[in-house]
PDB file with SEQRES, HELIX, SHEET and CRYST1 records, atoms N, CA, C and O in Angstrom:
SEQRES   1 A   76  UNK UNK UNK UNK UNK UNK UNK UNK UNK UNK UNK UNK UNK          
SEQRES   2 A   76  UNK UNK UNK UNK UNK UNK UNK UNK UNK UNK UNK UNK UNK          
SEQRES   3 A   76  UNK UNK UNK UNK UNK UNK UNK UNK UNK UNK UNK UNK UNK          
SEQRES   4 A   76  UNK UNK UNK UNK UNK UNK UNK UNK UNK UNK UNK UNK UNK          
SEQRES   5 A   76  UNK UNK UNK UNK UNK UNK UNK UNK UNK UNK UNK UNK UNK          
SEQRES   6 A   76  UNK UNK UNK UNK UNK UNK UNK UNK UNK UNK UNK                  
HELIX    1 AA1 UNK A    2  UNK A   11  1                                  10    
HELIX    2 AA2 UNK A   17  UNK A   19  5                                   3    
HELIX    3 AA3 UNK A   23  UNK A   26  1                                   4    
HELIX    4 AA4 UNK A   33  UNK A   44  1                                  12    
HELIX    5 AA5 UNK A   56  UNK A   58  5                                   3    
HELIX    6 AA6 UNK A   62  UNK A   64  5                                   3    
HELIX    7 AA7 UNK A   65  UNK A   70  1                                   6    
CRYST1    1.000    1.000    1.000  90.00  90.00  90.00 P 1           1          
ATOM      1  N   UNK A   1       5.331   9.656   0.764  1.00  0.00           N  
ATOM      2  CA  UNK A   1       4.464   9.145   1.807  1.00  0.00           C  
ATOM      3  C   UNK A   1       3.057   9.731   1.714  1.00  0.00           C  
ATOM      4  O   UNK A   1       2.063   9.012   1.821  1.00  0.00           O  
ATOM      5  N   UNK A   2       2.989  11.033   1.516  1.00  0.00           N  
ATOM      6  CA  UNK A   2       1.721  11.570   1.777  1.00  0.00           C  
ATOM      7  C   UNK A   2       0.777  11.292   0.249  1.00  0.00           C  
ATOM      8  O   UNK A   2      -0.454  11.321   0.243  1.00  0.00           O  
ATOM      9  N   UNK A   3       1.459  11.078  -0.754  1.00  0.00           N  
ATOM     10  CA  UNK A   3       0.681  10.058  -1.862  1.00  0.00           C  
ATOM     11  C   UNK A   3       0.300   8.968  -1.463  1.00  0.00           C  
ATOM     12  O   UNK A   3      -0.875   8.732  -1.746  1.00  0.00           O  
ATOM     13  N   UNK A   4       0.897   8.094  -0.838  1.00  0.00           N  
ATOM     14  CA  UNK A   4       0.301   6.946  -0.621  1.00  0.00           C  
ATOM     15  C   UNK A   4      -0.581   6.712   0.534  1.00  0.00           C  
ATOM     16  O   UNK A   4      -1.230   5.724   0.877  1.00  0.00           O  
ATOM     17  N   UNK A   5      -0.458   7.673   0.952  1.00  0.00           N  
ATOM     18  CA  UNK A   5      -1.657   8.007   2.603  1.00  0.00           C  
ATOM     19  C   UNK A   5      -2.671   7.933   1.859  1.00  0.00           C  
ATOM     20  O   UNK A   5      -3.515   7.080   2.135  1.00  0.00           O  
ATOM     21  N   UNK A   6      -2.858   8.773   0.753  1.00  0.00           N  
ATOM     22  CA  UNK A   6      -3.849   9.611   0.207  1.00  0.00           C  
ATOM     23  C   UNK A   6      -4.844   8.092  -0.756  1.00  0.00           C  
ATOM     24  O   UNK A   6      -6.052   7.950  -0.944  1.00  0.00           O  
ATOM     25  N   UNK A   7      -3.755   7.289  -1.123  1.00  0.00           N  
ATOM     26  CA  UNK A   7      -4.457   6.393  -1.617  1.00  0.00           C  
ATOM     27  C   UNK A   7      -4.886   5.285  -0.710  1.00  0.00           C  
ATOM     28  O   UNK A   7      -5.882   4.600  -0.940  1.00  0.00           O  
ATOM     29  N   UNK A   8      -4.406   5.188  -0.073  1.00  0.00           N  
ATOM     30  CA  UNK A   8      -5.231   4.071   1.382  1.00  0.00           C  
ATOM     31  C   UNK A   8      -6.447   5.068   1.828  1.00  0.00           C  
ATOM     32  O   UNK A   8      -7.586   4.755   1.481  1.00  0.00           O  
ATOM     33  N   UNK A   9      -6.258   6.137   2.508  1.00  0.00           N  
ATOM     34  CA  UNK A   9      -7.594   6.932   2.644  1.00  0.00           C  
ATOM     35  C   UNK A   9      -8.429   6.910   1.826  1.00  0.00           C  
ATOM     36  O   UNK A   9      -9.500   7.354   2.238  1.00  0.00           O  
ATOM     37  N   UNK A  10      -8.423   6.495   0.546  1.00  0.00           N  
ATOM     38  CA  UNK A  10      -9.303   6.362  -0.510  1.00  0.00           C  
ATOM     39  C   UNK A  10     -10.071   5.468  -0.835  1.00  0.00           C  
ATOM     40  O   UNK A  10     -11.139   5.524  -1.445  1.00  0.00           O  
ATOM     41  N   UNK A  11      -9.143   4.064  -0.142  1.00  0.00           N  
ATOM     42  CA  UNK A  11      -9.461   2.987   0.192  1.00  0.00           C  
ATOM     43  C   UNK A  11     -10.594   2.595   1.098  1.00  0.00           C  
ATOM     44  O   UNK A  11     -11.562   1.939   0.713  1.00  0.00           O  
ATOM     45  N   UNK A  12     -10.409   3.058   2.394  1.00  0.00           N  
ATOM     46  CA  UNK A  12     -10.844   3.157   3.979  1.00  0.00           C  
ATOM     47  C   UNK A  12     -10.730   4.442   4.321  1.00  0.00           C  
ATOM     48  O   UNK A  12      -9.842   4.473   5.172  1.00  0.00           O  
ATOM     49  N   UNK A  13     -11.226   5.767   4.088  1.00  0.00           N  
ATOM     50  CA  UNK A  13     -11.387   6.925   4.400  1.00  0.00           C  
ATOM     51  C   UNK A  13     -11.136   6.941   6.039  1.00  0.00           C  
ATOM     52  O   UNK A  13     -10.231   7.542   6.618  1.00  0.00           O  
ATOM     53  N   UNK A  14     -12.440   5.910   6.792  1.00  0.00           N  
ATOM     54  CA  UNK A  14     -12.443   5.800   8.391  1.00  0.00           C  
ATOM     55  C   UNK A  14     -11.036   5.688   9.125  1.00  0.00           C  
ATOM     56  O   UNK A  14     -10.988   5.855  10.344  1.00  0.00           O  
ATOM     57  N   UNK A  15     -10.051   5.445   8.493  1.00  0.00           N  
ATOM     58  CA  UNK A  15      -8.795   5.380   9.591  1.00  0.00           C  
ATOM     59  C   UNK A  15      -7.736   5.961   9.059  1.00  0.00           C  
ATOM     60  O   UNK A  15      -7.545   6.424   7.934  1.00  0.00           O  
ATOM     61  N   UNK A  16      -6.825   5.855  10.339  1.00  0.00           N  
ATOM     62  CA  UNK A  16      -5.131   6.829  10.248  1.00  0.00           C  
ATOM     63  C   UNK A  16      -4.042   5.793   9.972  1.00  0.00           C  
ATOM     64  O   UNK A  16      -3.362   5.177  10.792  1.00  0.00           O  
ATOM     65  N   UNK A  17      -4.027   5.735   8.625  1.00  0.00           N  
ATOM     66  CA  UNK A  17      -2.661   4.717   8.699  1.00  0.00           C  
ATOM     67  C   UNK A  17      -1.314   5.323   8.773  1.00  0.00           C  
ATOM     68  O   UNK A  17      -0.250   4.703   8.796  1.00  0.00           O  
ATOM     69  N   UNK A  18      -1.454   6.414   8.803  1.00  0.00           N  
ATOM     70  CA  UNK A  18       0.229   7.205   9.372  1.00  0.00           C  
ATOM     71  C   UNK A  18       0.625   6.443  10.586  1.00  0.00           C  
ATOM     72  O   UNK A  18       1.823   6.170  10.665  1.00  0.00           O  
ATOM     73  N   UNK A  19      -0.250   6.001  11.664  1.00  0.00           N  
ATOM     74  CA  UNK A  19       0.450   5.828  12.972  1.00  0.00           C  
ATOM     75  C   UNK A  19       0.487   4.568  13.197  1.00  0.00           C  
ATOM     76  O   UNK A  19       0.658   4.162  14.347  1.00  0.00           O  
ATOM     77  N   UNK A  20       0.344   3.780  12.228  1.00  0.00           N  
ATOM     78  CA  UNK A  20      -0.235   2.256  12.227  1.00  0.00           C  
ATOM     79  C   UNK A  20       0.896   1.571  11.508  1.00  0.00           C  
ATOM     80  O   UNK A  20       1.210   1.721  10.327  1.00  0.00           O  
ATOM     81  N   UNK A  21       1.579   0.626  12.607  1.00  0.00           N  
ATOM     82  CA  UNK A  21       2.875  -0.347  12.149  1.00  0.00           C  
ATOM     83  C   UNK A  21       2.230  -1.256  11.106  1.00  0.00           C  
ATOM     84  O   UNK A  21       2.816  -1.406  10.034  1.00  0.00           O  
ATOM     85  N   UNK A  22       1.122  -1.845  11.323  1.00  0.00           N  
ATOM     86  CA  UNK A  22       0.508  -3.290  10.797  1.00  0.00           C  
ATOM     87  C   UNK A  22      -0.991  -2.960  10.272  1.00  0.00           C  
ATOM     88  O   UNK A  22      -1.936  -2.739  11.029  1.00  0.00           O  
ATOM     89  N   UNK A  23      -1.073  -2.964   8.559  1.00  0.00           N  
ATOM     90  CA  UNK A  23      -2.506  -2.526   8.740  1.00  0.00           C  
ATOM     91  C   UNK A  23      -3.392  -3.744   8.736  1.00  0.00           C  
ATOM     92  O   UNK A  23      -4.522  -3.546   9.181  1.00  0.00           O  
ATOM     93  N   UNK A  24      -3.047  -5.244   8.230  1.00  0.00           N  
ATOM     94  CA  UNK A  24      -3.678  -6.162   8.316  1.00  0.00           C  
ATOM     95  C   UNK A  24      -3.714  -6.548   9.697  1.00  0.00           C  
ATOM     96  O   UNK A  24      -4.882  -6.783  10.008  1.00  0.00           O  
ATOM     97  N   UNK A  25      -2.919  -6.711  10.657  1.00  0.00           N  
ATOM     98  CA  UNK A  25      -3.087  -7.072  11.822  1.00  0.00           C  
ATOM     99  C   UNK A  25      -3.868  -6.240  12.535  1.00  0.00           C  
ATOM    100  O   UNK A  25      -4.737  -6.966  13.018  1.00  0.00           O  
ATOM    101  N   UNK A  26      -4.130  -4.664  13.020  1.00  0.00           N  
ATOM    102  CA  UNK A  26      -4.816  -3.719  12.871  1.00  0.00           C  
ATOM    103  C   UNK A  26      -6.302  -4.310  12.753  1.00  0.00           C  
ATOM    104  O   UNK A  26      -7.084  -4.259  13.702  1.00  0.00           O  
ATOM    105  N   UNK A  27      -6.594  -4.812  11.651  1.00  0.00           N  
ATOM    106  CA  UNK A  27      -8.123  -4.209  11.131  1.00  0.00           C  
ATOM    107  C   UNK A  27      -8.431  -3.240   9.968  1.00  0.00           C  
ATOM    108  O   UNK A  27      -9.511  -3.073   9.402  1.00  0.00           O  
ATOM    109  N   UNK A  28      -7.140  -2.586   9.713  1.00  0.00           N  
ATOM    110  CA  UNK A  28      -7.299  -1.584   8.697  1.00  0.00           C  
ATOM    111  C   UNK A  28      -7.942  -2.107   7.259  1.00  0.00           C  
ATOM    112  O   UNK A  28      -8.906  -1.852   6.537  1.00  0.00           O  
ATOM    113  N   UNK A  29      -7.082  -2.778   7.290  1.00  0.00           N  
ATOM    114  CA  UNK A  29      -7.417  -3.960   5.485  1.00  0.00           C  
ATOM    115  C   UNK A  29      -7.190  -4.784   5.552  1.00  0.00           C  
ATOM    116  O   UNK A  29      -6.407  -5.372   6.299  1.00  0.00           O  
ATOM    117  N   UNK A  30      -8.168  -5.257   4.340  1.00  0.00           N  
ATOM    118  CA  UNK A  30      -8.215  -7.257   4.529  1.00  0.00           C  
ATOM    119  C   UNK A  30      -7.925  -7.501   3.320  1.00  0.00           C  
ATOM    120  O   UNK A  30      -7.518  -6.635   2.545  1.00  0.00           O  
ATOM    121  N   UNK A  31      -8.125  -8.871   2.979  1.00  0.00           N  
ATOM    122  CA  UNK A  31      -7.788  -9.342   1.365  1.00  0.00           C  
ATOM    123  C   UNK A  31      -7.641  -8.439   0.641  1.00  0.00           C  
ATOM    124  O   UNK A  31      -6.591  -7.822   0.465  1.00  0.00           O  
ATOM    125  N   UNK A  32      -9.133  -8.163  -0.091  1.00  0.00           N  
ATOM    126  CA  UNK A  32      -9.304  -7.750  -0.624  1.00  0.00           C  
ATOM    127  C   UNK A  32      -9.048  -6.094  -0.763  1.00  0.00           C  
ATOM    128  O   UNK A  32      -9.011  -5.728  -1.937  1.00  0.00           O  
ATOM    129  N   UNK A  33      -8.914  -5.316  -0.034  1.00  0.00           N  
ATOM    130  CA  UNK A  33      -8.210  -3.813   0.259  1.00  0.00           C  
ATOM    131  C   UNK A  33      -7.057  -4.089  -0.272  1.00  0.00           C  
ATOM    132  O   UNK A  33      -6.734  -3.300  -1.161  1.00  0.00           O  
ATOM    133  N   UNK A  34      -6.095  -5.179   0.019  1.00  0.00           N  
ATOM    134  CA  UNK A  34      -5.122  -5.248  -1.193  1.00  0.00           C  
ATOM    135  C   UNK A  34      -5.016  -5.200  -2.591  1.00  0.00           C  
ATOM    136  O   UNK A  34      -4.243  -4.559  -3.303  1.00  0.00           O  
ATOM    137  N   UNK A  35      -6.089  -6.128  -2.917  1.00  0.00           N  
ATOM    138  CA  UNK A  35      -5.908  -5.583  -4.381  1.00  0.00           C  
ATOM    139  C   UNK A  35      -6.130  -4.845  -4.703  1.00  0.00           C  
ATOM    140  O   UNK A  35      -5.371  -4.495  -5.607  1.00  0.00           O  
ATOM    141  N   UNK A  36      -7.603  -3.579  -4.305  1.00  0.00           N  
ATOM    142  CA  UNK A  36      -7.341  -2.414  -4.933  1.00  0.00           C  
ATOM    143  C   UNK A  36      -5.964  -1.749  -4.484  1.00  0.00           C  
ATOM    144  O   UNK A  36      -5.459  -0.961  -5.283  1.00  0.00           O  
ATOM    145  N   UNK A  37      -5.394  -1.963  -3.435  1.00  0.00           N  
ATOM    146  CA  UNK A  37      -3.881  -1.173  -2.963  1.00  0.00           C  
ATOM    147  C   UNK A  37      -3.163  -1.186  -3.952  1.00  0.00           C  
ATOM    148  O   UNK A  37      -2.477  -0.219  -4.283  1.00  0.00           O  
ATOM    149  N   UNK A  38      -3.219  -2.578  -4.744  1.00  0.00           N  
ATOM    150  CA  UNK A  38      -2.200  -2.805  -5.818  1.00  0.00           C  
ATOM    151  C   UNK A  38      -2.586  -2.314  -6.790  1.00  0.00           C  
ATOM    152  O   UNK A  38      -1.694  -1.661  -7.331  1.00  0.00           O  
ATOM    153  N   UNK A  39      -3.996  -2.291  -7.582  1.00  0.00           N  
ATOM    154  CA  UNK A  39      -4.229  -1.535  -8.594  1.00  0.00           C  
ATOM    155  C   UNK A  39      -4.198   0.063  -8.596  1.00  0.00           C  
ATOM    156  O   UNK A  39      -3.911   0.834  -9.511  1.00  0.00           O  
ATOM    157  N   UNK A  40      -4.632   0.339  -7.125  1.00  0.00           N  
ATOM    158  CA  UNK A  40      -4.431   1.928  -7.135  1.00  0.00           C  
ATOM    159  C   UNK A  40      -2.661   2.859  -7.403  1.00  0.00           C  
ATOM    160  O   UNK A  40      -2.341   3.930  -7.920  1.00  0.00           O  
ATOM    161  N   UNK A  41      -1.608   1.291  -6.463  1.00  0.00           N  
ATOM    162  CA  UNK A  41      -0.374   2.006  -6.921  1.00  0.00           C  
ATOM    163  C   UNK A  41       0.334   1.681  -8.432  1.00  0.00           C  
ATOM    164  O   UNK A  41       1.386   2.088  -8.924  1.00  0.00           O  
ATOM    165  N   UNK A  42      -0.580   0.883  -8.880  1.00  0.00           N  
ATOM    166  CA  UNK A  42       0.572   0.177 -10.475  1.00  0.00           C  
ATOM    167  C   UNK A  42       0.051   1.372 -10.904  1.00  0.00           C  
ATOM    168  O   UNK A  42       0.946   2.151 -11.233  1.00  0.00           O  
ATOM    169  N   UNK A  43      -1.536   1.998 -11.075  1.00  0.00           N  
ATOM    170  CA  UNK A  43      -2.054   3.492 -11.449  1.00  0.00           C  
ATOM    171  C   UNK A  43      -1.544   4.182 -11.562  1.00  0.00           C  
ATOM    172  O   UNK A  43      -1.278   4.592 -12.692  1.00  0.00           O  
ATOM    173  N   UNK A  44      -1.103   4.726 -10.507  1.00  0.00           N  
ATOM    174  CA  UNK A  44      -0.661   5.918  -9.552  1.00  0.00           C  
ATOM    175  C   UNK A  44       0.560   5.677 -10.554  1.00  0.00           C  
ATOM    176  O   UNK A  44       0.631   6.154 -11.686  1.00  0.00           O  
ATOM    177  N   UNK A  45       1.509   4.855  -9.944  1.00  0.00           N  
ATOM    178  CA  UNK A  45       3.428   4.712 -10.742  1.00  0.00           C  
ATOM    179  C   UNK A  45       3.238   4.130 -11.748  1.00  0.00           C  
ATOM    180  O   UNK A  45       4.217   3.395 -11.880  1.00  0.00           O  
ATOM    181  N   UNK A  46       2.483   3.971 -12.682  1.00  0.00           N  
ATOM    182  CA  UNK A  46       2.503   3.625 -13.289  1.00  0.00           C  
ATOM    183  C   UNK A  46       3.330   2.615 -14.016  1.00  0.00           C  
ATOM    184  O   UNK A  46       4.002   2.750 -15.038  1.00  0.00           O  
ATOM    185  N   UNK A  47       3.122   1.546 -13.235  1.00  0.00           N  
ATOM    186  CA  UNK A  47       4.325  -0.073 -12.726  1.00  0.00           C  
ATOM    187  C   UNK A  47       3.511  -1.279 -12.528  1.00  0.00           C  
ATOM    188  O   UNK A  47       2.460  -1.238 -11.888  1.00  0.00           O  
ATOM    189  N   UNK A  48       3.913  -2.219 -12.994  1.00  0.00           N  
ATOM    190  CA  UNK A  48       3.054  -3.968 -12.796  1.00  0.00           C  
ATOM    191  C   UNK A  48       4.183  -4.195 -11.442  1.00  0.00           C  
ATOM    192  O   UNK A  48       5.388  -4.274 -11.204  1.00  0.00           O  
ATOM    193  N   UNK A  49       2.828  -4.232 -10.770  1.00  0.00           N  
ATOM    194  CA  UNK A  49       3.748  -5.174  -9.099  1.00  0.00           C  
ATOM    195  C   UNK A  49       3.547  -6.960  -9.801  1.00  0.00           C  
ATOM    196  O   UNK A  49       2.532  -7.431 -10.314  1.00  0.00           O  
ATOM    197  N   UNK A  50       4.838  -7.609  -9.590  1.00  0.00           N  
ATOM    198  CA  UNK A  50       5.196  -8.883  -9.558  1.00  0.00           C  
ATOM    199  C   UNK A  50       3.941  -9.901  -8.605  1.00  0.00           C  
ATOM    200  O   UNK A  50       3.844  -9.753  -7.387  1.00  0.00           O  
ATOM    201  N   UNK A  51       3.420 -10.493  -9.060  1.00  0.00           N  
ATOM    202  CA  UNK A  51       2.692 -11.397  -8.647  1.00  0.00           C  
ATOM    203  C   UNK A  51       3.389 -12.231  -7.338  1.00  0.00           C  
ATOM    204  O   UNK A  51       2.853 -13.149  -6.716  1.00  0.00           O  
ATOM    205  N   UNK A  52       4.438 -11.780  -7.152  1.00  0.00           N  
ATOM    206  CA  UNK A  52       5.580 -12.591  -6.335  1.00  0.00           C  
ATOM    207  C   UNK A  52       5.538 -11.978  -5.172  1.00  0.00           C  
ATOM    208  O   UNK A  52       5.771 -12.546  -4.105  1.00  0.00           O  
ATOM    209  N   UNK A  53       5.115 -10.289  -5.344  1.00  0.00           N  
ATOM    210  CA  UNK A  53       4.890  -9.129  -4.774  1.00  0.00           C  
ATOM    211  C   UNK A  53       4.132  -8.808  -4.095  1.00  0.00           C  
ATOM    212  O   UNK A  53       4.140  -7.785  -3.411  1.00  0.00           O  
ATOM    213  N   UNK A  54       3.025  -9.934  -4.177  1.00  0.00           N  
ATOM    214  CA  UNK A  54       1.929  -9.326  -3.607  1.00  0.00           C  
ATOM    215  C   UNK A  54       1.315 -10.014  -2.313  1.00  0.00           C  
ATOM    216  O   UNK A  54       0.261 -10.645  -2.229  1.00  0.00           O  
ATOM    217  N   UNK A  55       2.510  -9.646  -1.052  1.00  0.00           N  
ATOM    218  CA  UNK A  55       2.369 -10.422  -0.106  1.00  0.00           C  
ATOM    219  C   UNK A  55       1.780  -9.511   0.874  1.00  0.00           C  
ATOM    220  O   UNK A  55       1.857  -8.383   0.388  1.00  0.00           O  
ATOM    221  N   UNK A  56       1.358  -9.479   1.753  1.00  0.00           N  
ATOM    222  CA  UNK A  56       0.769  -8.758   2.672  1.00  0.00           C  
ATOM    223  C   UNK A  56       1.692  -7.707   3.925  1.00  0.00           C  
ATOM    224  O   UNK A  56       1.378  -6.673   4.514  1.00  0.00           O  
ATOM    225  N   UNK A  57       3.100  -8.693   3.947  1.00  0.00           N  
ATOM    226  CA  UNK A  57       3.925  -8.226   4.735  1.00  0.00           C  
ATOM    227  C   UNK A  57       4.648  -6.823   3.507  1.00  0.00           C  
ATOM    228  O   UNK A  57       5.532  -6.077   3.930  1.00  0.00           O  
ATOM    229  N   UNK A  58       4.274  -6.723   2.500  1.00  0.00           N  
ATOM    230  CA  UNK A  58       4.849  -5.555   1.573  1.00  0.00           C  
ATOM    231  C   UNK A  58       4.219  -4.711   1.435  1.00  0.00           C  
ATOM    232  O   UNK A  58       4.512  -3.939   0.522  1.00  0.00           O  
ATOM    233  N   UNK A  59       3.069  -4.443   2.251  1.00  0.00           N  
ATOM    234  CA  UNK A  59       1.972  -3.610   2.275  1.00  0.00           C  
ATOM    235  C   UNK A  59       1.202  -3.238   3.518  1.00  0.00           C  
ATOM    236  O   UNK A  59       0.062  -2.773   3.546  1.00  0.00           O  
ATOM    237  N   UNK A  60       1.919  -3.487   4.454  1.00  0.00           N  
ATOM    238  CA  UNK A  60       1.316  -3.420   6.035  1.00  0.00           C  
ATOM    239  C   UNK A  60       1.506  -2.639   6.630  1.00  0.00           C  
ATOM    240  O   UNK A  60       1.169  -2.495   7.805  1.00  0.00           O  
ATOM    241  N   UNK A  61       2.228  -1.783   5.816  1.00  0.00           N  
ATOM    242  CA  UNK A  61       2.632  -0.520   6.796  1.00  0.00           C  
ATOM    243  C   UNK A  61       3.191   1.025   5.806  1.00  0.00           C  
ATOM    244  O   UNK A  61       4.071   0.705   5.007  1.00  0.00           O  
ATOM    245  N   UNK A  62       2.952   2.036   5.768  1.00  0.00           N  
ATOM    246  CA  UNK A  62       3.632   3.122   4.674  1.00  0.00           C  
ATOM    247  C   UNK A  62       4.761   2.852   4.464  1.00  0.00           C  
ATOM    248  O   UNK A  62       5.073   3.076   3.295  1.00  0.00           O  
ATOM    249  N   UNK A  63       5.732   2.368   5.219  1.00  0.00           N  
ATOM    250  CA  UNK A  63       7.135   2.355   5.735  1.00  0.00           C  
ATOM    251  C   UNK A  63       7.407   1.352   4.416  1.00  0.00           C  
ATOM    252  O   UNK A  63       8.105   1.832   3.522  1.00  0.00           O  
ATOM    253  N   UNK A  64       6.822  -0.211   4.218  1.00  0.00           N  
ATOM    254  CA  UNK A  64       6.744  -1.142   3.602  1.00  0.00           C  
ATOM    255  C   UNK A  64       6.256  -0.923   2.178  1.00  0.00           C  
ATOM    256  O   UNK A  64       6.489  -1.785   1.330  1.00  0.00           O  
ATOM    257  N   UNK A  65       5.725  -0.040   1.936  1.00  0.00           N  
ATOM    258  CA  UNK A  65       4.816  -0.170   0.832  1.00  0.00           C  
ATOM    259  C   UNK A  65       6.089   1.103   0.047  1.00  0.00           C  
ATOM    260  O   UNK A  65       6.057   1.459  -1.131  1.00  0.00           O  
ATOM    261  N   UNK A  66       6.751   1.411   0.731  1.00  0.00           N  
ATOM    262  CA  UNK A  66       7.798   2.811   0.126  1.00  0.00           C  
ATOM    263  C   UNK A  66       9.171   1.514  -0.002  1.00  0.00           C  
ATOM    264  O   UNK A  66      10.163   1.673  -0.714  1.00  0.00           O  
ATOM    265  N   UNK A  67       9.031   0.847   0.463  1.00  0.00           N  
ATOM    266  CA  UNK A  67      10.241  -0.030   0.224  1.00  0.00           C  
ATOM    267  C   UNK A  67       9.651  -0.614  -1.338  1.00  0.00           C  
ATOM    268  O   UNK A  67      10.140  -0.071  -2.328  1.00  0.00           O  
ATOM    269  N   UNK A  68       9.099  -1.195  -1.450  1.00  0.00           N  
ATOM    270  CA  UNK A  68       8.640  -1.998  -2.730  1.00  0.00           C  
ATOM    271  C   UNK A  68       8.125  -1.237  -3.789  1.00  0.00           C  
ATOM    272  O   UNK A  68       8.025  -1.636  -4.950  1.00  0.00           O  
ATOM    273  N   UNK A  69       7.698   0.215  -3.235  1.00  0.00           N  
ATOM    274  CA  UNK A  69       7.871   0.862  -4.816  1.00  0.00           C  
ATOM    275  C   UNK A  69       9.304   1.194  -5.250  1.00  0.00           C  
ATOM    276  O   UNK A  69       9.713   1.236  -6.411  1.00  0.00           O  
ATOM    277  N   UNK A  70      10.079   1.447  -3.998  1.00  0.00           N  
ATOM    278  CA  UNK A  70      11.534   1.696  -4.984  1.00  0.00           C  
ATOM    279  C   UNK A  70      12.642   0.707  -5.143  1.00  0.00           C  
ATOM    280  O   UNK A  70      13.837   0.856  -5.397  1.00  0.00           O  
ATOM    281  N   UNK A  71      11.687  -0.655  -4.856  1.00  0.00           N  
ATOM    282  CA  UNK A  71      12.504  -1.887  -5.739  1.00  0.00           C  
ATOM    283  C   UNK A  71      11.939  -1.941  -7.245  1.00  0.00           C  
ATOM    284  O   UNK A  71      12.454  -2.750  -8.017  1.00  0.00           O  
ATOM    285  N   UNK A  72      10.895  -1.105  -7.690  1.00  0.00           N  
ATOM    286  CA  UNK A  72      10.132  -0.792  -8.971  1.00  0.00           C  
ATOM    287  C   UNK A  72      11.007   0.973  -9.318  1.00  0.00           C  
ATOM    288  O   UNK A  72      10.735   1.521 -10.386  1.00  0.00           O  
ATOM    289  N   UNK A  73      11.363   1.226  -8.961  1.00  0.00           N  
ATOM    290  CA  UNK A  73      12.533   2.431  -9.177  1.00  0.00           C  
ATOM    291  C   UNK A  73      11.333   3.413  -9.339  1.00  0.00           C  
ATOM    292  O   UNK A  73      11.242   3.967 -10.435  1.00  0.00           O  
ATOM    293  N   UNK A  74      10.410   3.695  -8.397  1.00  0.00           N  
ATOM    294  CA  UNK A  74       9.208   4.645  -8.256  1.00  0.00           C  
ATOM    295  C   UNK A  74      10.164   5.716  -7.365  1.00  0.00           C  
ATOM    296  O   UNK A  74      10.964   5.317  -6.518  1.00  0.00           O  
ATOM    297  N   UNK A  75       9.994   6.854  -7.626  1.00  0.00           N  
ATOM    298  CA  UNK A  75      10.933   8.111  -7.198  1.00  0.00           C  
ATOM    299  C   UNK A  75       9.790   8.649  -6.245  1.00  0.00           C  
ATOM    300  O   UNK A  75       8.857   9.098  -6.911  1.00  0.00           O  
ATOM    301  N   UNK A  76       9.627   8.719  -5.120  1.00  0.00           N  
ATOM    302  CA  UNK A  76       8.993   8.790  -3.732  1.00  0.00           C  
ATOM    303  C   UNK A  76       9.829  10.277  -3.597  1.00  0.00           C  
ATOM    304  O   UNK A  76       9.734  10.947  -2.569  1.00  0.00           O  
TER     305      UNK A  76                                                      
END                                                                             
């Protein structure tokens, strides 16, 4: 978790996504904050997210985004 904090803060420094269910609904991130999300974690785990993958509801929350790296067998 606290890796992937670290890379959304990197993203949007200005906010707390620890306490935040929804970051698109929120305000946190928009389109485009996704794709770097996605390039920063294929980086990071060094893993191709599925184009199939790259829905917004798989990334809206820490909770979500820890589910779909370890359907990529990323060891969290």
């Amino acid at each position: 978790m606290r890796k992937i904090n670290e890379i959304l803060k990197e993203i949007r420094p200005e906010f707390d996504f620890k306490n935040c269910s929804n970051f698109f609904q929120n305000g946190l991130l928009d389109s485009l904050d996704l794709i770097t999300l996605v390039s920063s974690l294929e980086e990071e785990y060094h893993i191709s997210i599925e184009g199939t993958d790259i829905l917004p509801e798989n990334f809206e929350s820490i909770s979500a985004i820890e589910t779909l790296l370890k359907k990529y067998k990323v060891d969290l």
